[in-house]
KEDO-530112 format. One record per residue (C-alpha): residue in one letter; x, y, z. Coordinates in steps of 0.05 Angstrom, whole numbers, plus 5000, padded with zeros to 4 digits. Layout:
# KEDO-530112
AXYZ/...
***
This chain:
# KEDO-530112
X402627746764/X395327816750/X392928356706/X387528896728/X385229346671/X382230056695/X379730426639/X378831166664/X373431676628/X377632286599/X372232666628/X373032536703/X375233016750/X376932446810/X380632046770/X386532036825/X382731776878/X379531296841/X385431036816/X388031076877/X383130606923/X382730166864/X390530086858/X390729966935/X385329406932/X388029026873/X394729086910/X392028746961/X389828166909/X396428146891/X394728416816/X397528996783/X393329606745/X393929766680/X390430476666/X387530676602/X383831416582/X378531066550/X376531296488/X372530776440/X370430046471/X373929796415/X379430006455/X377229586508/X376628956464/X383628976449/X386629166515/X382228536533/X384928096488/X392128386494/X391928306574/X388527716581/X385928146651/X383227736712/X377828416708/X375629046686/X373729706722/X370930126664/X368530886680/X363031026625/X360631726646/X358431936577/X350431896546/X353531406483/X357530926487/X354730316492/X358629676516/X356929006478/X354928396518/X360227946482/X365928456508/X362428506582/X361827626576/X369427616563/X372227796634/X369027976697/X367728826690/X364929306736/X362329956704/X362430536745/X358531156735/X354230846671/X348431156643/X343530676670/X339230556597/X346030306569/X347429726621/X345629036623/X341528816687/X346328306698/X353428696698/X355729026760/X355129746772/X357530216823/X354130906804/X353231586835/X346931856859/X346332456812/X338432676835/X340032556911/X347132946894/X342633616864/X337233686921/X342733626966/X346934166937/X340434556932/X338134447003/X344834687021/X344935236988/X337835407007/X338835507078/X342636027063/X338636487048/X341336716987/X339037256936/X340336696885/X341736006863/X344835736806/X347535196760/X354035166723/X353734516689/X358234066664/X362634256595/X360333576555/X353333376558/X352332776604/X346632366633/X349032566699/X348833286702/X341833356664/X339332916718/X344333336775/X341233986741/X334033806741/X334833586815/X336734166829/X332734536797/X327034256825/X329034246898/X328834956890/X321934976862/X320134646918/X321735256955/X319135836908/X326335986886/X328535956811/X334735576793/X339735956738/X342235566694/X348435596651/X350135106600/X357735126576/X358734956508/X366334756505/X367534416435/X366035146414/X370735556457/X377235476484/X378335476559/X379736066566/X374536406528/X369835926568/X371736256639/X369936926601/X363136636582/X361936446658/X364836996692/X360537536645/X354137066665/X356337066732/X355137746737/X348237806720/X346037416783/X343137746843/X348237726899/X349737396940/X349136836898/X349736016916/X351835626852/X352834996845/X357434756794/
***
């Protein structure tokens, strides 16, 4: 049976119904998926070369690290969720829309008629949520509202002390409040 490798980004927070739809599609193709938390593309080179895969799906949601064109050349790959300067022109992408996502949220929000808006972003910087965050941001603008903004810094504090850190920011917004996170 025909090999499908899926490596997933530890960083994801749909992982199961990604894996999902793409475990029901390669079904269909009668191959099987082999999942991977991807770590290094190193990683990916030798799950490559171990597999001998008819393709890879590789989710690549963080700001560096950069694929090589040899490793993309060996087997058919889609990249999902890539930060767009690190991609080839010529390798399939399926990506999100992170500045369409953010003036969404924020006309959303908007017509709400809050007291306030805000931004929780995401614990690891990322291409996608400076970009989700600025969108935001300046949808707002648009409408003479300010957007707060609250940066997490995980790799310095544990989980828990994180929800502290929110929930004590929290507080200091104007209620009621519309945040986006």
């Amino acid at each position: 049976m025909d090999t499908l490798l899926y490596f997933q980004s530890t960083a994801t927070t749909s992982a199961i119904g990604k894996l999902t739809g793409i475990s029901r599609a390669a079904r269909d193709c009668g191959w099987i998926v082999q999942r991977f938390d991807l770590h290094d593309y190193a990683q990916v080179q030798r799950e490559i070369a171990f597999w001998h895969p008819v393709g890879c799906i590789i989710e690549t949601s963080s700001d560096d690290m950069p694929l090589s064109k040899a490793t993309l050349n060996r087997v058919p790959t889609v990249l999902l969720d890539c930060q767009p300067s690190l991609t080839p022109r010529s390798v399939a992408t399926v990506s999100q829309d992170p500045t369409a996502i953010g003036s969404a949220a924020a006309e959303f929000l908007f017509d709400l008629k809050l007291a306030s808006y805000a931004y929780i972003g995401w614990h690891e910087q990322r291409f996608w949520d400076r970009i989700r965050r600025n969108s935001y941001a300046k949808a707002l603008r648009r409408h003479g509202v300010k957007a707060h903004v609250y940066t997490p810094n995980a790799t310095n504090a544990a989980i828990g002390e994180l929800r502290r850190q929110i929930a004590e920011w929290l507080k200091t917004l104007p209620t009621p409040a519309g945040i986006y996170t």
